[in-house]
N, C-alpha and C positions, 0 to 999 in steps of 0.2 A: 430269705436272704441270710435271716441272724439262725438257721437253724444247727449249723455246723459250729457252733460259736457258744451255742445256752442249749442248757435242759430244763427240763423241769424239775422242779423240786419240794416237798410240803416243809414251809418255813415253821417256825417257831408258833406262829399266828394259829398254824392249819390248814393258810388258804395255801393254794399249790399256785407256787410263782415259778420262774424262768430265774436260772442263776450265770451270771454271767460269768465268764473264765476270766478276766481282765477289766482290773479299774484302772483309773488315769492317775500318773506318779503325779504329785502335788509339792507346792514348792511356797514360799514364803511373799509376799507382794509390802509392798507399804506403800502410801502416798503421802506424798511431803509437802506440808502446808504451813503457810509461816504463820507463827503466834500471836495472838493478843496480846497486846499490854496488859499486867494485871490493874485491876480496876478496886480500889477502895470503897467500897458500895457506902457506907455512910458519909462520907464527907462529898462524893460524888450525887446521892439521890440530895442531900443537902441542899448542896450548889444549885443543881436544877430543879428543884421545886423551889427555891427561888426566886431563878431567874425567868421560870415560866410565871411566877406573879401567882403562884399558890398560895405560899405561906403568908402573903400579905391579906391576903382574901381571910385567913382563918382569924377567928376571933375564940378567945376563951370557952370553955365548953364545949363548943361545937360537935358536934355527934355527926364522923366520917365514917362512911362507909366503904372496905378497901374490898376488892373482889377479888378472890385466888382462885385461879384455875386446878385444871387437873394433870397438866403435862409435866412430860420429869424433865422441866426444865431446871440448867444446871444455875447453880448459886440463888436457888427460888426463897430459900428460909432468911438468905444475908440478904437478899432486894428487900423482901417484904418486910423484914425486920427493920432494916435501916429508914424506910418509910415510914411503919408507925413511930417510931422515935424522935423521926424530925415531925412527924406531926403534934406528938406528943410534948415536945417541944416549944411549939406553937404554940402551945395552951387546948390544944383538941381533944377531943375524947375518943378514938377513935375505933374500930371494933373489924373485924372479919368476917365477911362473906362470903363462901364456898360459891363458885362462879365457874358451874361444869355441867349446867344443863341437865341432862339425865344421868350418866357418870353418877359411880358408888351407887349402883339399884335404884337411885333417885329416892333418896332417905337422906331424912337430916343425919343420922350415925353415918349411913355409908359415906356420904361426901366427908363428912368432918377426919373418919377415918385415911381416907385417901390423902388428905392435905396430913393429915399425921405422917405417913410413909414418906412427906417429903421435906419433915422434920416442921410441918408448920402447924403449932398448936397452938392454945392458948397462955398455957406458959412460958412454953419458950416465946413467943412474942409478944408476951406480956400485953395482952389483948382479948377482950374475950370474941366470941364466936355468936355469929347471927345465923343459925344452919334453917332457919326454918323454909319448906318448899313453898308456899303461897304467894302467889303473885296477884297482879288488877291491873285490869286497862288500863294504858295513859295514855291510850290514844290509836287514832287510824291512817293506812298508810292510803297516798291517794286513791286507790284501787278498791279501798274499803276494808282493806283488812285489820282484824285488831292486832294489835301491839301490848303483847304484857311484858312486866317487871315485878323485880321481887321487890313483896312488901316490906322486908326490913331495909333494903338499899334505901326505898323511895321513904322513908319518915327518917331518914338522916338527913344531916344540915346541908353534907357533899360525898360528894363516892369519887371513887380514885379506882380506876381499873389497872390489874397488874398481868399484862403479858408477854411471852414472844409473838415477831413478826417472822413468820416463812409464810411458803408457797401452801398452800391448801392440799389434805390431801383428796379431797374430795372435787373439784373442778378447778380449772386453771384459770388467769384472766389479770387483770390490774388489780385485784382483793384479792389477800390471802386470810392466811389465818392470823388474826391479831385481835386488836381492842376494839373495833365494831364486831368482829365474831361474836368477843368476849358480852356487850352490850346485849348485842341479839339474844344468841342461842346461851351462853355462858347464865349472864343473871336473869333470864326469860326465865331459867328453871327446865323444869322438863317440860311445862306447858308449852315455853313459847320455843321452846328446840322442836319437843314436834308441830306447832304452827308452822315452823319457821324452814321446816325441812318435809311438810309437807305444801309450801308454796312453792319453796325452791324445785322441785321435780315437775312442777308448770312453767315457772316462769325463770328458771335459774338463781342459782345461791346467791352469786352477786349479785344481782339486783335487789331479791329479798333484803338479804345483810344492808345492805345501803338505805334499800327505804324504811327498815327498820331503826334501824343505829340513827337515820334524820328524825325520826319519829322521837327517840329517844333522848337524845342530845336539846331536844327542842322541851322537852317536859322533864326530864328528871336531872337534878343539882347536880351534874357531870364537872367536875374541877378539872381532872384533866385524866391523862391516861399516859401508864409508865411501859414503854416500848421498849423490848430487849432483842438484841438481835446476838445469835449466838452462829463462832465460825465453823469449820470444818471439824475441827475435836472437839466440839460440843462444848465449848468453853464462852465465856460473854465475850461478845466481842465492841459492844456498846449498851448505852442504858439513853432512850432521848426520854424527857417528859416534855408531854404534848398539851395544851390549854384544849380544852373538852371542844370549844369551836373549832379550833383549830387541827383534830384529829382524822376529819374526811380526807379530806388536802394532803397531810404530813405524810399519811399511812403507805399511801399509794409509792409514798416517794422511797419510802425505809423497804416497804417491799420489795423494789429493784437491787438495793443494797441486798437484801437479805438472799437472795435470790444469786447471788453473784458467792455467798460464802459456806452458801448448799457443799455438801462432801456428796461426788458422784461414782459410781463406776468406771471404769478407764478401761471399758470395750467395746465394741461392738454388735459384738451378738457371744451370745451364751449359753449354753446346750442345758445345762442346769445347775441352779444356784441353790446351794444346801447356805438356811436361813438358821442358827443353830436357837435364837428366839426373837416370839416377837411379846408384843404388849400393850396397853393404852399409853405408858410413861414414854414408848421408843415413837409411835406414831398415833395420830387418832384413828388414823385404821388399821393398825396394829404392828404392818410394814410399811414403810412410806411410799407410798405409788409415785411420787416424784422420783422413785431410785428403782423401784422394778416394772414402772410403766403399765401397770395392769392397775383400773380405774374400779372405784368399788360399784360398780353398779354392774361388775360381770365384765369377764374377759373369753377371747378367742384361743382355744387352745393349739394352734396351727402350728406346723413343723415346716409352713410358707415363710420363709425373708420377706424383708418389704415394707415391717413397721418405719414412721419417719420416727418413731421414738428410740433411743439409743441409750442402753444394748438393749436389743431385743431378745429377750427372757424366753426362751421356750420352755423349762420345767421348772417349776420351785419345790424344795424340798424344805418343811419345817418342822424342828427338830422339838423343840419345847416351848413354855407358853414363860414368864418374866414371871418369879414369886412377886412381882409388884403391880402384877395388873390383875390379882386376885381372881384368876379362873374367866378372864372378862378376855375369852380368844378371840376378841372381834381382829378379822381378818385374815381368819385362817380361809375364809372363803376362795381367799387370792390363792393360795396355795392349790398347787398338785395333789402332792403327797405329805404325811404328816405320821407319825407315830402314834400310836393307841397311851401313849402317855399323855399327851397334848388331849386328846380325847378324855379321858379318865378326870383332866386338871380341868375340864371346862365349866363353868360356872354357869350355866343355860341360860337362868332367871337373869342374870346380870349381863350376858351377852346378848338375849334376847331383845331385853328392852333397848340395848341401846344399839340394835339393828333393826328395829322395829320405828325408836323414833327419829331415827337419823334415815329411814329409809334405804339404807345402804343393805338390804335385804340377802345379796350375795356376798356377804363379810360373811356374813355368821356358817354359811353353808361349811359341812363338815366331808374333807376330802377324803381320799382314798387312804387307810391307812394301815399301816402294819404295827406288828409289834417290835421289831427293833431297827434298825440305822441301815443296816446293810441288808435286810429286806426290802426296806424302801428309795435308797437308791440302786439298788436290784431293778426293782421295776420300773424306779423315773428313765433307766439306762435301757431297757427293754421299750419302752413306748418310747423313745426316739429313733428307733430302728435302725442303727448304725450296725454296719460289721465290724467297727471297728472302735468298739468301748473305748479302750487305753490312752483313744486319740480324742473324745467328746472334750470339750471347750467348760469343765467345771470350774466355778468359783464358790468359796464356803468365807460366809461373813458371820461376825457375831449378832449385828441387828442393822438394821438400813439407819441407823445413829452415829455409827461408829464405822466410819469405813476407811481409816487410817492405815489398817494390818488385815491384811487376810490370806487364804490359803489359795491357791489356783495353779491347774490344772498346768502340763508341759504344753499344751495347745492352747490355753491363752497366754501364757509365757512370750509365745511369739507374736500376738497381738503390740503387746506394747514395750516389746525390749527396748523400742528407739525414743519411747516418752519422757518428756520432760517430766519430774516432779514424782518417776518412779523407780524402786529401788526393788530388784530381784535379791533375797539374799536365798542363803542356801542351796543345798542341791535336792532336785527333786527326789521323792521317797515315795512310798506305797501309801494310801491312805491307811489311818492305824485306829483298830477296832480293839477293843475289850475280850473279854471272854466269852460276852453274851450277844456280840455285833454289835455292839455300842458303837460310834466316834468314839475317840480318848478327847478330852477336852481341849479347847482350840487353843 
């Protein structure tokens, strides 16, 4: 059908692909979303550790222990700063604990590293660092299973866990990812992330998360847990602190919020979506499967309508890996097509483990790739078998983080010219390549 339409050709790579005579003219999109309040992070984390009855609990000395994750959550160095200050405050003594499960190769340097890229070290937050891996039982879930914790959380006086709340990218349900994640898999270490994700593949995440976090909440000096929920431009759009009992109950409730200020797609269905990067800071599975609906434990590559999930994604294309997730391409598994750059960036040992012990086995899988941009949308546009390229339903995003501004196709153009909350500007153009078939930068 497409033979009148493509040749063959030996790309740059060597492999002999199919060239297509016509790409789809591309045009500008934005989605318009209303703003946060800006937020004062120290006189705010103040107020509510407070009013959650923290600071009254802390007595001089006291040796806190604060947990920082791994995600590139936005204003993470001013939360956690303005935390240890009001505790320091308090009279505490308080210290940092890298709280990322296997993340950074599962090394005291790698984690400590990673919280460096996100501005949060010991100097700058005038705290020192507990990075060591060792954890110990505190305990069994009713089922029998052991429950670890890291040994330097558990010989502090209190630990204070600092996250966001979204949707998981790993399974859907009333638990996402937050401060029982954090509890579980986060200060388990990488012991109790692969315990913990290798019961979840029997019994499901949620359940594990939950009977773990009761396990833990019930044995280790849990003060409370600082919940941040961030809106559609990635910006804070709240901070709750929750009393450590009080965080089974709370989470569930912030997750519906948070769930509601998700940034989505505004289509359909979508013939192929060029990803220009992904990374651990953008998703923990590199692209956030809440925004391309392909779940990490392997997806259907079908050119069948019919997903209830919307858009339904028939080809991904991705472009390069984030200098901040250090060659760590977990998730390129989701992907189609990918570039021999993205391959060359990939860190194995560092991607391995952590698709080894999160069991997400088909993240790490390495796609089909070529050497430059328009080789490999060459072929995403040939494996959809259309006769009629120019018309394919393309969208080109920066990261599934950021989906305020992107490029799209004159065939999704008419998808949503009648929607609310979106703005067409410009006039569609040719997709615009380099000298070498690069994209030009987005």
């Amino acid at each position: 059908m497409c033979s009148q339409l493509m040749k063959l050709r030996s790309g740059r790579s060597g492999i002999i692909t199919t060239m297509v005579d016509r790409f789809p003219n591309m045009l500008e999109l934005r989605q318009h979303y209303p703003l946060s309040p800006r937020l004062e992070f120290p006189s705010l984390l103040q107020e509510q550790l407070a009013k959650a009855g923290v600071l009254a609990r802390v007595t001089p000395g006291m040796k806190i222990a604060v947990g920082v994750g791994s995600r590139g959550i936005t204003n993470l160095a001013d939360i956690v700063k303005s935390v240890i200050d009001a505790l320091r405050d308090a009279g505490a003594k308080p210290f940092i604990v890298p709280a990322m499960g296997s993340h950074g190769g599962a090394t005291p340097d790698g984690q400590e590293g990673v919280l460096a890229e996100y501005g949060v070290t010991p100097k700058m937050m005038g705290a020192p660092f507990e990075t060591s891996m060792e954890v110990q039982q505190i305990g069994k879930t009713t089922d029998g299973r052991e429950v670890v914790f890291s040994v330097p959380a558990l010989q502090a006086d209190g630990i204070i866990v600092i996250n966001r709340i979204k949707p998981h990218t790993d399974f859907y349900g009333d638990l996402g990812s937050g401060l029982q994640k954090m509890l579980t898999i986060g200060l388990g270490k990488q012991v109790g992330a692969a315990n913990a994700h290798g019961a979840s593949s029997h019994l499901g995440h949620e359940t594990v998360i939950r009977e773990n976090a009761k396990v833990i909440l019930s044995a280790a000096p849990v003060l409370c847990g600082v919940a941040i929920l961030e809106d559609q431009h990635h910006q804070t759009a709240a901070i709750h602190v929750i009393q450590g009992a009080d965080i089974a109950n709370q989470e569930d409730k912030l997750l519906v919020k948070a769930r509601s200020l998700m940034a989505r797609l505004p289509f359909e269905e979508i013939d192929l979506l060029i990803v220009d990067q992904i990374g651990k800071e953008i998703s923990g599975s590199g692209m956030d499967t809440n925004v391309i609906g392909r779940g990490v434990l392997g997806y259907l590559a079908t050119l069948m309508p019919g997903s209830s999930f919307k858009p339904q994604i028939f080809r991904i294309f991705v472009r390069d890996l984030t200098s901040t997730t250090h060659g760590n391409g977990i998730g390129i598994g989701l992907a189609d097509f990918t570039t021999s750059r993205v391959v060359k960036a990939l860190n194995l040992q560092s991607m391995y483990v952590n698709a080894i012990t999160s069991l997400g086995l088909a993240t790490a899988k390495i796609p089909i790739y070529f050497e430059t941009d328009r080789e490999a949308i060459e072929a995403a546009f040939t494996s959809l078998v259309s006769p009629f390229p120019e018309k394919l339903r393309v969208v080109r995003i920066a990261n599934t983080l950021n989906l305020d501004r992107m490029l799209i196709s004159e065939a999704c153009a008419e998808q949503v010219r009648m929607q609310t909350g979106v703005t067409l500007a410009g006039t569609a153009k040719e997709m615009e390549f380099d000298g070498i078939g690069n994209l030009l930068p987005f």
